[in-house]
C-alpha positions as CSV (number, residue, x, y, z in Angstrom):
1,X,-8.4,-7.1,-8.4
2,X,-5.9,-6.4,-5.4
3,X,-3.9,-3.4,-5.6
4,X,-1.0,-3.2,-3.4
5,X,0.9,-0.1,-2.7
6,X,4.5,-0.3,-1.6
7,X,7.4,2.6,-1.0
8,X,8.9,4.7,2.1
9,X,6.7,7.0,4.2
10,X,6.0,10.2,2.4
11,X,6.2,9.5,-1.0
12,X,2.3,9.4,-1.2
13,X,0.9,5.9,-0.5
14,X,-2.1,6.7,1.9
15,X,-3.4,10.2,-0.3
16,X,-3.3,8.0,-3.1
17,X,-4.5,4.5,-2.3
18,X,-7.7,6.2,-0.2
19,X,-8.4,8.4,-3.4
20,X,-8.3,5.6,-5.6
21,X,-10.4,3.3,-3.4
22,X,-12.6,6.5,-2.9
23,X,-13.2,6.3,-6.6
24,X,-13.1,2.6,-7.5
25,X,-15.8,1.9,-5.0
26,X,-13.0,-0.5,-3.4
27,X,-12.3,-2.5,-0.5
28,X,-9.6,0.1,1.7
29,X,-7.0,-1.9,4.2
30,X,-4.1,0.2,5.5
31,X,-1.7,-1.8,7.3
32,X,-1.0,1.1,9.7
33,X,-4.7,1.2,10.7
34,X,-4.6,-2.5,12.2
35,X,-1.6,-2.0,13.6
36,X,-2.5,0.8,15.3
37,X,-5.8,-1.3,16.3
38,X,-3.1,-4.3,18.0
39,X,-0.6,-2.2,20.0
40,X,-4.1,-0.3,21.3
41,X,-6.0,-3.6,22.2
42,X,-4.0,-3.1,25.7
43,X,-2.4,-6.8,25.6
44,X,0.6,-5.2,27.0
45,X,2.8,-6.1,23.1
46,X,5.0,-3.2,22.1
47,X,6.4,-5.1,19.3
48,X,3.6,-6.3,16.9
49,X,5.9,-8.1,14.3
50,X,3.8,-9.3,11.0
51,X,0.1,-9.1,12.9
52,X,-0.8,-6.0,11.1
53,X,0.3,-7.4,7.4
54,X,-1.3,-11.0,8.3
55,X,-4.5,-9.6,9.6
56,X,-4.3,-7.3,6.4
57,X,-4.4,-10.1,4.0
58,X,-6.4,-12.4,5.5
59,X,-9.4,-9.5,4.8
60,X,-8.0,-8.9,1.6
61,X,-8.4,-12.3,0.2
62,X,-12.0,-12.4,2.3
63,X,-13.1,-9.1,0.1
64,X,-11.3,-10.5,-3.2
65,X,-13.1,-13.6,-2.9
66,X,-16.7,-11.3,-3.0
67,X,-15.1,-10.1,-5.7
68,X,-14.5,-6.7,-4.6
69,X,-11.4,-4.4,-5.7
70,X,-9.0,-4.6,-2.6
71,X,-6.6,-1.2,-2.3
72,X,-3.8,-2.4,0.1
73,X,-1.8,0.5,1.5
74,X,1.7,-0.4,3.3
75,X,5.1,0.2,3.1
76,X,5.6,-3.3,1.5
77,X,9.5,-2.8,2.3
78,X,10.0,-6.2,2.1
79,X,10.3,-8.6,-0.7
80,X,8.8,-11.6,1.8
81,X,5.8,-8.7,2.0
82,X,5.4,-8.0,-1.6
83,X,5.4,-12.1,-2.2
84,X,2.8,-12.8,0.1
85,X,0.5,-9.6,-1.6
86,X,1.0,-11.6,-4.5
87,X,0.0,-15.2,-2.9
88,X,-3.3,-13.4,-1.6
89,X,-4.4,-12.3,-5.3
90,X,-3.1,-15.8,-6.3
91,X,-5.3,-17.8,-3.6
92,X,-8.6,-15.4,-4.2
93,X,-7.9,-16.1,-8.1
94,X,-7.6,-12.6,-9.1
95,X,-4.7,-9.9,-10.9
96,X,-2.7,-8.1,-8.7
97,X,-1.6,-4.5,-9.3
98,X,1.8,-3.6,-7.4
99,X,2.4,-0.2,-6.6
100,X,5.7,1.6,-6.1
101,X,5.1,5.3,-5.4
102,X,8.8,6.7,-4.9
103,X,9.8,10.6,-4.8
104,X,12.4,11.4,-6.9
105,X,12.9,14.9,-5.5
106,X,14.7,14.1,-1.8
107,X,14.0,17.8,-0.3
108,X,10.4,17.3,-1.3
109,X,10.0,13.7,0.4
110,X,11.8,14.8,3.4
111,X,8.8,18.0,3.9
112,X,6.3,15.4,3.6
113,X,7.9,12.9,6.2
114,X,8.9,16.2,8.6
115,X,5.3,17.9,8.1
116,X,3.0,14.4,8.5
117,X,0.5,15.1,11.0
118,X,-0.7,11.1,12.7
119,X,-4.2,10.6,11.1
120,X,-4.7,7.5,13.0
121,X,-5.4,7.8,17.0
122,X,-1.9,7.2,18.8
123,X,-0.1,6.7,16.0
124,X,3.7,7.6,15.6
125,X,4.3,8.9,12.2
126,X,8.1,8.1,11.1
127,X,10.8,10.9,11.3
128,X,13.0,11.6,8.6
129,X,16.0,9.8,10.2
130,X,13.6,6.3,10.4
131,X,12.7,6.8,6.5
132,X,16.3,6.8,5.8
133,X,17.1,3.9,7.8
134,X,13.9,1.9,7.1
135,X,15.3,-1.7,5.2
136,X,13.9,-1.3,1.8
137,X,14.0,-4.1,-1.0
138,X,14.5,-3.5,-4.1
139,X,11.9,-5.0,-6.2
140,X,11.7,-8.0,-8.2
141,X,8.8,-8.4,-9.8
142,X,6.8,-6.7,-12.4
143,X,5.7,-3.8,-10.9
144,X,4.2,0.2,-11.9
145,X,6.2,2.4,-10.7
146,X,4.9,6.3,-10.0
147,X,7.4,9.4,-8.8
148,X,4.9,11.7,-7.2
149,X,7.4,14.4,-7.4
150,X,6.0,16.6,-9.2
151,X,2.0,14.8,-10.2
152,X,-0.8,15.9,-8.4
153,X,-3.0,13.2,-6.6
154,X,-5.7,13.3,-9.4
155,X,-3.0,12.5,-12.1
156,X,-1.5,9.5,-10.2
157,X,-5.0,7.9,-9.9
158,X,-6.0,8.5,-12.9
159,X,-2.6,7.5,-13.9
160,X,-3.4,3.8,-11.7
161,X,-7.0,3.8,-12.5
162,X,-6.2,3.4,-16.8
163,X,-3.6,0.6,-15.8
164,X,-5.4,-1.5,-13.1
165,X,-7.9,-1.7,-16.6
166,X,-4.9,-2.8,-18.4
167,X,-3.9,-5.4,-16.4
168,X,-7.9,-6.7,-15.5
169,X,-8.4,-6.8,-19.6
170,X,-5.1,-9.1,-19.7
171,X,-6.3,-11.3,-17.3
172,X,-9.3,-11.8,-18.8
173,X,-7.9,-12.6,-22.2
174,X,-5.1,-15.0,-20.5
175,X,-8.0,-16.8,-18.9
């Protein structure tokens, strides 16, 4: 099963996907973590474009074809994103689990985004100002959507953990 996480900075996405993968056993790709990997590889880029999300499912759909439980964490802003999550799960044969963590409480997200600490070497962690000018699509398809508001990380995991279950048992029966 791929599970792919998608929102703005702050609202959760990396606590959450790395606990889940933590306790699923699964397959962890964080788009920020490869992209962080390019700009450092000293090729002299500064813009990166799609490499990070392209190298990231490329070893998704490696890991889903060993059929291991892939937890994809991004900010899957895009709708051209969130379709080509779905064509990896599609190509590897497997159900896909899409992820919008959002925070409903505004004074709440913005701590978060103003008190992230980088966690990856060199990394620039977004300011408040780029989360509120970030493009953001809204979403199309079917999708679980989470407000961390106010539920603790355990809650939200368990929360994912009970419907990635639904969703593998209704992929079983449909096949």
């Amino acid at each position: 099963m791929l599970i792919a996480f998608g929102e703005l900075p702050g609202t959760g996405k990396t606590t959450i996907a790395k606990s889940l993968a933590r306790k699923l056993g699964a397959v962890y790709l964080r788009v920020d973590t490869l992209e962080q990997a390019f700009t450092a590889s000293g090729d002299g880029r500064t813009e990166i474009g799609p490499s990070g999300y392209l190298a990231a499912y490329a070893v998704a759909e490696d890991n889903l074809r060993l059929e291991l439980t892939v937890v994809a964490d991004s900010v899957n802003s895009l709708s051209l994103t969130r379709t080509a999550w779905r064509n990896v799960a599609l190509g590897a044969a497997v159900p896909i689990l899409e992820i919008e963590l959002i925070c409903s409480d505004t004074t709440t997200h913005r701590l978060r985004v103003e008190g992230r600490l980088a966690d990856i070497p060199g990394h620039k962690v977004p300011t408040w100002k780029n989360v509120l000018e970030r493009q953001y699509d809204a979403w199309e398809s079917e999708h679980f959507v989470v407000d961390t508001a106010k539920l603790s990380v355990e809650k939200v995991v368990e929360m994912i953990i009970l419907r990635s279950s639904n969703a593998a048992a209704k992929n079983h029966r449909q096949s």
